[in-house]
N, C-alpha and C positions, 0 to 999 in steps of 0.2 A: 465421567463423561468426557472432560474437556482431554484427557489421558488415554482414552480408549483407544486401542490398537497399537501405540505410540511405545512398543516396549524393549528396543534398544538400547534404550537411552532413559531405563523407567524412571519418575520420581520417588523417591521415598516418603513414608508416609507424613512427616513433618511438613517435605516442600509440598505435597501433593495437598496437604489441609490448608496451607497458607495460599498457594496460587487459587486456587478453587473457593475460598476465601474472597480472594479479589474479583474473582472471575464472575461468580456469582452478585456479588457487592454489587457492581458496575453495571452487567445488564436488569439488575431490580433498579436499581438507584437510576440507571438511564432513564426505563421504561416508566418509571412512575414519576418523572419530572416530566414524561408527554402528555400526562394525565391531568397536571396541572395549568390552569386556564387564567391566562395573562393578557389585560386589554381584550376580553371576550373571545381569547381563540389558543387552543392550545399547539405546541412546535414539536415537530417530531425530528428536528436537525439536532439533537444532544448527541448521538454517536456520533457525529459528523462533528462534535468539537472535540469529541475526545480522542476521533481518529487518531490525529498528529499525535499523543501523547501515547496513548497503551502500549504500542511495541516497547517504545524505551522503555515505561513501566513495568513492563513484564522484566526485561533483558535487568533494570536495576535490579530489583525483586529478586531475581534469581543471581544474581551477583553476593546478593546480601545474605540470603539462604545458604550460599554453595562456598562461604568467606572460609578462611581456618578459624577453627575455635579453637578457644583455650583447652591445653592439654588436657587440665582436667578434666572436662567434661566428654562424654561418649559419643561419637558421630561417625559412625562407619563408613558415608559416603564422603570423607571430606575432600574439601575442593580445593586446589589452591594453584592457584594461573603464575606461573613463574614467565615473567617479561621478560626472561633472558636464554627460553628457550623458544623457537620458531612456534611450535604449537600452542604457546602462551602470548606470541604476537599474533598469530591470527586470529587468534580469538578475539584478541583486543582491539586490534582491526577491526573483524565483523562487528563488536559492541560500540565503535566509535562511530562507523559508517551506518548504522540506524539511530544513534542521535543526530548525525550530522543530517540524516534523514529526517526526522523530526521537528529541529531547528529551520529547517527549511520549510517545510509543510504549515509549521505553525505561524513562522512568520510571514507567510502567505496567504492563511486565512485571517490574519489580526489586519493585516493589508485591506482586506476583499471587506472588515466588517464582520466576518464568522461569528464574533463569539459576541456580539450585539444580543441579546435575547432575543427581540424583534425577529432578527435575522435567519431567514428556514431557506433551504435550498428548493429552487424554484420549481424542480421538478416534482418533487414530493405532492405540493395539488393535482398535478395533473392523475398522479400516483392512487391519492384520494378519489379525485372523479371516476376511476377505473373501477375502482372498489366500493364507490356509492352507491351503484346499481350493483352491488351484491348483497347488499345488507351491511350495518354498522359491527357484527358480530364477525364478518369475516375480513374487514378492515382493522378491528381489535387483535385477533390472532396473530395478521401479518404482522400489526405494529410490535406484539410478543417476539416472535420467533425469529423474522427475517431483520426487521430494523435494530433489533436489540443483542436476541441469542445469538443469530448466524454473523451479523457484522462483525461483535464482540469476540467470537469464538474463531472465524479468519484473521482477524488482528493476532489473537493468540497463536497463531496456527505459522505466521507469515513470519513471528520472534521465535520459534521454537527451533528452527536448525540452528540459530545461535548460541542456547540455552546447552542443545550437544553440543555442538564443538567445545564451549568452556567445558564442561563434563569429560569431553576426552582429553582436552590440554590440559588437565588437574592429572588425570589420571596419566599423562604422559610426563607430567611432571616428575610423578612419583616415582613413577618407572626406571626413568631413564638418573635419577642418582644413584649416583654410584661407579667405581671404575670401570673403565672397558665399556660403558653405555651411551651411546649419543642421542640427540633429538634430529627428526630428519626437519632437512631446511625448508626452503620457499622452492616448490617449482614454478616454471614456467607457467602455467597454466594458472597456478594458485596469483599470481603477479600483473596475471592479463586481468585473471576477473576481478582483483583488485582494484586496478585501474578503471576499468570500466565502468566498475561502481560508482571510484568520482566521478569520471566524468559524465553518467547516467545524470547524478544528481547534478552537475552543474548546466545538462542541458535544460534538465526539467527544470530548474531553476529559473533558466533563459525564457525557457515557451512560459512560464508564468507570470514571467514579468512581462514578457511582450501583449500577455494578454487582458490583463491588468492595463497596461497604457493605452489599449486599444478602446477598453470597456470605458476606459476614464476618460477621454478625448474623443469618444463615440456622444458620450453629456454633456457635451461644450456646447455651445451653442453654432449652428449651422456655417456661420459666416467662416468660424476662424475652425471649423472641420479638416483633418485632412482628406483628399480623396475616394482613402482607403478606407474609410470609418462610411461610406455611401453606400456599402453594399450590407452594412450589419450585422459582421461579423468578423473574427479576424483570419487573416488571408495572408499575411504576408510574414517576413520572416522565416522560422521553425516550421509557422502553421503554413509556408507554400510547400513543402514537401512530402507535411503529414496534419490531416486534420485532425488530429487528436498529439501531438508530439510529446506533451504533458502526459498521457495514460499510456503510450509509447516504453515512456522511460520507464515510469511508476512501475509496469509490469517487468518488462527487465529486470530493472534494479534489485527485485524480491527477489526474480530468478537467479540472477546473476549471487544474491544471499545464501538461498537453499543450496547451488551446488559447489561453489564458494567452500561453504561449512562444511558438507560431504565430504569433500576430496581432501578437506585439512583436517577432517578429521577417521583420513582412511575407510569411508562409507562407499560401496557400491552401489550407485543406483539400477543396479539390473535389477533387482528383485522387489518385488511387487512392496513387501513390508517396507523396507528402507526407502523406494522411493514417494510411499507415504511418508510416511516421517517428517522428510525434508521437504518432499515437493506439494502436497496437500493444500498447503498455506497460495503458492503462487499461482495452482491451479484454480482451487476459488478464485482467487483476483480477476484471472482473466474469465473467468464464468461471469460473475458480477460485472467487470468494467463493460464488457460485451451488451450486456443489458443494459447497462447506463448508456452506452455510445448508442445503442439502436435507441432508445429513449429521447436524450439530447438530439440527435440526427432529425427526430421526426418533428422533434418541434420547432428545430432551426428552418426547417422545408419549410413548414406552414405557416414561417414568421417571417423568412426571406426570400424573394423570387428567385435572388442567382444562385440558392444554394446549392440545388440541383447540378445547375451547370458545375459548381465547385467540386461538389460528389465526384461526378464524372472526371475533373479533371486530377486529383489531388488524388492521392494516395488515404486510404482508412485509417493505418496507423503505423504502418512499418515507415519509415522518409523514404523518398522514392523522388525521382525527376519528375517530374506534372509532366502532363499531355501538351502538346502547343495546340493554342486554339484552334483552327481548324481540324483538329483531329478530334474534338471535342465537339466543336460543332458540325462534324460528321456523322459522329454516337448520336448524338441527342437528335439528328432527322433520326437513325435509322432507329430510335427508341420510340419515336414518336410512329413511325410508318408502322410498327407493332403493336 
């Protein structure tokens, strides 16, 4: 399943039993820890601890699978990342830039309280209320498929152009020993998305802690509030450019991964198969975050008066200059006159 169509870059059948192994593991072991009823209510936020972690899980995994073995033994795919040629740095790149990914994720939700048992992300009732006036049986399935299968299976989806690229720098490795053989360097392009990366993650880093102090000085007690904390939500910083800047980067960041890996690893993405491969993973994302943001949006409406106005003025998720007030309170007569 989790392999299907994906055959570029096929696993063998040893990696294929071990990933699938895990893959499997995780979504039963996630899904039947929702199952179980703690202080009278069971939590359906387990994937949502294990987000930060699985990519790198997979990326080690496949490190440890794709290692050189001892001569002895038989392994026709072997793998081995030579650090000293360009296609064995970027590999090591991509695999550095999703722990550094990870690192960041995790210790943002250990910040926020995430991995508190207690702890469920807030939108999921609302999630549940949608699906209680369907029946208990088709809020069961969701919990199966979407919260478990599909989350678990884009996790895997969103490591796997990394999983290539090691695959072709092994295999570039090999290649290229020998006289008269070179490795091709760093281009431009490979050096931009590099870059972008970090700085991907050190914005989303920024809008998360901005938003973290917002949430945390939002509970202070009224007197010693600042201003900005009146309107109930955060506004300012990252979030004046873009109300989402966190899910901004997040989606980037994968993307900027998938063709990243692609292009270091000599992949076109013209054609239909390879740009699954690579891009499959970033696509979900943005399918899924789309639905989280229209989700989040409608409850911040119904919980804050100016959000509306904020809507109008702010940008959805690309950063962008805000509207200047009166252009804003020109939209909102002519939304109203409608």
């Amino acid at each position: 399943m989790i392999d299907c169509l994906l055959r570029s870059f096929p696993l063998d059948a040893a990696e294929h039993s071990a990933v699938g192994a895990l893959f499997w593991a995780t979504v039963c072991g996630s899904w039947g820890l929702t199952l179980v009823r703690i202080a009278g209510r069971r939590n359906y936020s387990i994937v949502d601890r294990l987000w930060p972690a699985l990519p790198s899980v997979f990326v080690l995994q496949w490190m440890s699978l794709l290692a050189p073995q001892p001569p002895q033994q038989d392994h026709p795919n072997l793998v081995f990342v030579d650090l000293g040629s360009a296609a064995g740095q970027k590999a090591a790149a991509a695999q550095l830039l999703v722990f550094a990914w990870t690192l960041r994720l995790a210790f943002n939700s250990a910040r926020r309280g995430d991995y508190a048992w207690e702890a469920e992300d807030y939108r999921w009732a609302y999630v549940r209320g949608w699906f209680g006036r369907r029946g208990a049986v088709a809020w069961e399935v969701f919990n199966f498929l979407f919260i478990s299968v599909f989350q678990i299976s884009l996790l895997y989806l969103l490591a796997k152009p990394v999983r290539n690229l090691t695959v072709y720098a092994a295999a570039r490795s090999i290649q290229t020993q020998g006289p008269g053989l070179s490795d091709q360097g760093w281009s431009t392009a490979e050096i931009v998305l590099a870059a972008a990366m970090v700085l991907l993650l050190e914005l989303e880093a920024v809008a998360d802690k901005q938003q973290y102090m917002f949430q945390t000085g939002k509970r202070q007690s009224a007197a010693v509030q600042a201003p900005e904390h009146k309107a109930g939500f955060v506004h300012t910083g990252l979030w004046r450019f873009s109300r989402h800047p966190n899910v901004f980067c997040e989606q980037a960041f994968w993307l900027c991964i998938a063709v990243f890996s692609a292009k270091a690893a000599s992949v076109s993405l013209c054609s239909w198969q390879s740009a699954f491969e690579f891009l499959a993973g970033p696509a979900a994302l943005v399918a899924l975050m789309w639905g989280s943001v229209e989700l989040t949006e409608s409850i911040s409406r119904s919980k804050y008066p100016l959000y509306r106005a904020y809507q109008v003025k702010t940008s959805r998720l690309v950063p962008w200059v805000p509207w200047p007030n009166d252009r804003v309170t020109a939209e909102a007569h002519k939304r109203l006159a409608c």
